[in-house]
C-alpha positions as CSV (number, residue, x, y, z in Angstrom):
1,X,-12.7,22.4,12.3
2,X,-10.3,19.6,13.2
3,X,-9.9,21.0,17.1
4,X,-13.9,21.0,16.8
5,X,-13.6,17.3,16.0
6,X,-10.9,16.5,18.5
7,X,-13.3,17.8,21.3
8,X,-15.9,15.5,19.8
9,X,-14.2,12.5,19.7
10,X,-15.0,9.3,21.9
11,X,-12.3,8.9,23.9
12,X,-11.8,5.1,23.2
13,X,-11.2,5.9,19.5
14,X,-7.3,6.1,20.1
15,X,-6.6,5.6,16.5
16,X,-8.8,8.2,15.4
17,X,-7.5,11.0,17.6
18,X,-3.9,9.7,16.6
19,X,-5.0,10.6,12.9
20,X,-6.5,13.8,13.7
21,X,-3.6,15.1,15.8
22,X,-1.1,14.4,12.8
23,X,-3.6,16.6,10.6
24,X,-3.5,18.9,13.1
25,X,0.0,19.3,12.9
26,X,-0.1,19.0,9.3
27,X,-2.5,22.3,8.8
28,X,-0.6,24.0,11.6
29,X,2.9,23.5,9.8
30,X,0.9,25.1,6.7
31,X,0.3,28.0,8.6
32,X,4.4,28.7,9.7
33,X,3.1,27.4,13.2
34,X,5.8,25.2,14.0
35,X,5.9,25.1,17.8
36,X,2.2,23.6,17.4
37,X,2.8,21.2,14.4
38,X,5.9,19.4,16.9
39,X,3.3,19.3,19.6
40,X,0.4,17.3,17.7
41,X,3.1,15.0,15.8
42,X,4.3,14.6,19.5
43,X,0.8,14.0,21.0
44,X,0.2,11.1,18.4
45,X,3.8,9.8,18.8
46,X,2.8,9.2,22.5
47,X,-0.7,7.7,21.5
48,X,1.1,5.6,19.0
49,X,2.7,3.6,22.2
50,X,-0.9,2.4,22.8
51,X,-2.5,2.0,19.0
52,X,1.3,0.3,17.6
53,X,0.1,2.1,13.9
54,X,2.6,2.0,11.4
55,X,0.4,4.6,9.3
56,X,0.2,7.0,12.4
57,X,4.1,6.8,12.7
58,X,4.5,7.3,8.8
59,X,2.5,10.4,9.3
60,X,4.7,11.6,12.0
61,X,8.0,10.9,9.4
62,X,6.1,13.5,7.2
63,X,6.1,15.8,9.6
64,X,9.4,15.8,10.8
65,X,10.7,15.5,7.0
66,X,8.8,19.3,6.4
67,X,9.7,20.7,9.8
68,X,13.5,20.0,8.4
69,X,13.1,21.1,5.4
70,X,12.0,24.5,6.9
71,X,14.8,24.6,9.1
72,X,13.3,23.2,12.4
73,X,16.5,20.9,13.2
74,X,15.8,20.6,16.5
75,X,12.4,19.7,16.2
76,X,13.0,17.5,13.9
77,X,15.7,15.6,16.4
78,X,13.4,15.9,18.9
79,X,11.0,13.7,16.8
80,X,13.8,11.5,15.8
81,X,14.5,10.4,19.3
82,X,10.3,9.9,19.7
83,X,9.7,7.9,16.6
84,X,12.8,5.6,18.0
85,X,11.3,5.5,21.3
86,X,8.2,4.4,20.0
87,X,9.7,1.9,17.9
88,X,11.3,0.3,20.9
89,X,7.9,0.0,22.8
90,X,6.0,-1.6,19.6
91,X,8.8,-3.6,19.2
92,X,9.1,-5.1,22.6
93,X,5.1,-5.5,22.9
94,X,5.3,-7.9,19.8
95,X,4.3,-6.1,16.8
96,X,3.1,-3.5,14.7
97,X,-0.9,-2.7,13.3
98,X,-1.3,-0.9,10.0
């Protein structure tokens, strides 16, 4: 249903697609899909550059938090070095947005 939605989306709703990817991820870590749960949270990382969300990026935390705690280290490092990436480009464009 969410991929359905994701197809839908208006492509100027950065925000929204943001969100959805990180439930994406979410449902796919549910389902022991790893692989595919790193590569949503990694999608909305990189939309996060645009959209400066602090909620998108606590979402992203989450994420990495339960890939670790199922043993996904380097996943989990691998979304370490994003989420400080992306905290270096909100920070240098002046600011964050909830």
């Amino acid at each position: 249903m969410l991929e359905q939605a994701m197809k839908l989306i208006d492509p100027a709703a950065v925000r929204r697609l943001s969100r959805l990817l990180t439930y994406l991820g979410e449902a796919h870590l549910l389902l022991e899909h790893e692989q595919q749960a790193y590569d949503y949270a990694s999608q909305a990382l990189d939309l996060t550059h645009q959209t400066q969300s602090l909620d998108i990026l606590r979402h992203v935390r989450r994420l990495r938090d339960n890939l670790l705690t199922r043993g996904e280290i380097s996943y989990a490092k691998n979304l370490d070095r994003q989420i400080e990436e992306t905290h270096a480009v909100i920070a240098s464009a002046g600011g964050f947005h909830a």
